[in-house]
C-alpha positions as CSV (number, residue, x, y, z in Angstrom):
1,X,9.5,201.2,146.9
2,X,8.2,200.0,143.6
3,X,4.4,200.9,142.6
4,X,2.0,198.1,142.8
5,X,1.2,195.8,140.2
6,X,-2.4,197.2,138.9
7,X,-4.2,193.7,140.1
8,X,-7.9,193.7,139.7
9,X,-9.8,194.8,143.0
10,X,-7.3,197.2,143.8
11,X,-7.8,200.8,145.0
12,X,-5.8,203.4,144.1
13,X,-6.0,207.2,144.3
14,X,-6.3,208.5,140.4
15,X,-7.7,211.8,138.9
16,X,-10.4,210.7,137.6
17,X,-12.4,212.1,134.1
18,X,-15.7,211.8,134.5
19,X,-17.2,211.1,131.2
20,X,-19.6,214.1,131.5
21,X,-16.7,215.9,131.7
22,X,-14.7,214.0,128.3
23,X,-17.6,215.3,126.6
24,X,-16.8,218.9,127.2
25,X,-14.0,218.7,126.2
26,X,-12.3,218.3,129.5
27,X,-8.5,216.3,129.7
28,X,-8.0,216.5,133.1
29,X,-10.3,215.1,136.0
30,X,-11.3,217.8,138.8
31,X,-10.6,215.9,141.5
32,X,-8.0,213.2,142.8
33,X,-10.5,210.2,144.6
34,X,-9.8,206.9,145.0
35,X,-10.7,204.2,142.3
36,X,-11.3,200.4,141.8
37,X,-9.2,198.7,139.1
38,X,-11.7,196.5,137.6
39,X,-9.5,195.2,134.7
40,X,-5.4,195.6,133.8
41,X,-4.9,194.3,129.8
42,X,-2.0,193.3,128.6
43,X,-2.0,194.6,125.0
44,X,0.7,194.0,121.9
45,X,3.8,196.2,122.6
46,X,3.8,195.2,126.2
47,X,1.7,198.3,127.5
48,X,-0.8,197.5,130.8
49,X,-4.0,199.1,130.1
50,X,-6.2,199.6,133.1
51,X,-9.7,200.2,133.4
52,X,-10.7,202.0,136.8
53,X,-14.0,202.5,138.2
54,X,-14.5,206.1,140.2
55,X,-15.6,205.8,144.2
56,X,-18.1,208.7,145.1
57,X,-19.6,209.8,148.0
58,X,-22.7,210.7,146.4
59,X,-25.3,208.3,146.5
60,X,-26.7,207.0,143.2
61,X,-29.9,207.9,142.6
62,X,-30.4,204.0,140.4
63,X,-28.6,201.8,143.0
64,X,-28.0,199.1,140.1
65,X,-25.3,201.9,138.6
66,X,-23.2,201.6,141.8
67,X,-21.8,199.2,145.0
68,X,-21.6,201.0,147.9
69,X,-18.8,199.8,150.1
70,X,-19.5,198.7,153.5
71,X,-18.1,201.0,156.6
72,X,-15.7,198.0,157.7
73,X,-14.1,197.7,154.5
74,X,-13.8,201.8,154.1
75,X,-12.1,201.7,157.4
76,X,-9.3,198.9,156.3
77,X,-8.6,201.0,153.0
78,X,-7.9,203.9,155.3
79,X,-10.8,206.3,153.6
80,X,-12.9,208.3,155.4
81,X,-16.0,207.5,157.4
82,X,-18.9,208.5,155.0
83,X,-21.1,206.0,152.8
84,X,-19.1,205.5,149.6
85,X,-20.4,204.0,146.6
86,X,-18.1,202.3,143.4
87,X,-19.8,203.7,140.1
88,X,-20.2,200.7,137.6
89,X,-21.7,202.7,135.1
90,X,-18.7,204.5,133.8
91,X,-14.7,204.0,133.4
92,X,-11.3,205.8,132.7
93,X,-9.4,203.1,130.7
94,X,-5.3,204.6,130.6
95,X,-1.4,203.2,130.7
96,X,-0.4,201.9,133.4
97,X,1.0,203.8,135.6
98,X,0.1,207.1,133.7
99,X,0.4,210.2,134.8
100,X,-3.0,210.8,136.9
101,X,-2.4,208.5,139.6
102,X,-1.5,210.0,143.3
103,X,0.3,209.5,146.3
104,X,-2.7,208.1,148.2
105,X,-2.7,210.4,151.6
106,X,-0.5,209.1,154.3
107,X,1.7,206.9,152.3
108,X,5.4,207.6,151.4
109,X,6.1,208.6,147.6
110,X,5.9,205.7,145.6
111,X,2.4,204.7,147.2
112,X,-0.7,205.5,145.1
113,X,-2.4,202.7,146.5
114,X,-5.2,202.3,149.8
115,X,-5.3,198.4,149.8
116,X,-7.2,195.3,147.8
117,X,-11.1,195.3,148.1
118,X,-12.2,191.5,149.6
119,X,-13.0,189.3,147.0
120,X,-16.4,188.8,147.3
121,X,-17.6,192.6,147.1
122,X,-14.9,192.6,144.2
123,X,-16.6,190.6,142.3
124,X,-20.0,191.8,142.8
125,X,-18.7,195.0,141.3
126,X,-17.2,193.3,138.6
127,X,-19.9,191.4,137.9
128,X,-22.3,194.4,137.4
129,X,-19.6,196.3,135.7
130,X,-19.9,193.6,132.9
131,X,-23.6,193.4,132.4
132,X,-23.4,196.9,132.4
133,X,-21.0,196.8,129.7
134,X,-22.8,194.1,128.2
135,X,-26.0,196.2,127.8
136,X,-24.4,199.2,126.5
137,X,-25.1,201.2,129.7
138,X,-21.5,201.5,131.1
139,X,-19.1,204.2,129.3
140,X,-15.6,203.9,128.8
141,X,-13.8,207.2,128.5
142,X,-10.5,207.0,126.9
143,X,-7.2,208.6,128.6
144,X,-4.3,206.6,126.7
145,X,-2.0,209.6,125.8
């Protein structure tokens, strides 16, 4: 089995850098966790770059800087039963595939994906993702090699 095409709105698991951590000094995220793609580029040379957007269970303390993800759609991705929120304020932009992404848990080898968010709460969090970005208040940390 091939790995998925890196379509917008969907989830994949991916170690994730959060930009806190870029700061430091940090090249490797601390945890694997599953993340939205928000956008997949096709740039000159013929690379895909992607832009993911981390899912956390910790809940955001300004609710504008996150979507959470409602229990139904949680339970179709196959991901655990706690409240989940998609952060918005912050992104990992790399190569598709890259080296970071994982075998997301329960799936054969080639699998690093838990399923396609529904459309409407896609673009919700795309939608905040961009004025976000818009507004300077959305960071973009930077794992292209």
């Amino acid at each position: 089995m091939a790995l998925p095409n890196p379509i917008p709105g969907l989830v994949v698991r991916y170690s994730y850098l959060w930009h806190g951590e870029y700061r430091e000094g940090r090249e490797e995220g601390q945890k694997d966790r599953p993340c939205a793609i928000v956008a997949a580029i096709l740039v000159d040379g013929g690379d895909t770059h992607v832009l993911v957007l981390p899912i956390t269970h910790t809940e955001p303390r300004d609710l504008d800087l996150a979507v959470e993800i409602p229990a139904v759609v949680k339970q179709r991705l196959r991901l655990d039963a706690a409240r989940s929120w998609v952060v918005v304020s912050e992104s990992n932009e790399f190569v598709w595939p890259g080296p970071d992404l994982r075998r997301a848990p329960g799936a054969d080898e080639a699998s690093v994906a838990y399923g396609v968010l529904p459309p409407g709460l896609f673009a919700a969090i795309q939608q905040r993702f961009i004025t976000l970005m818009k507004s300077g208040r959305s960071l973009r940390t930077p794992r292209l090699t």
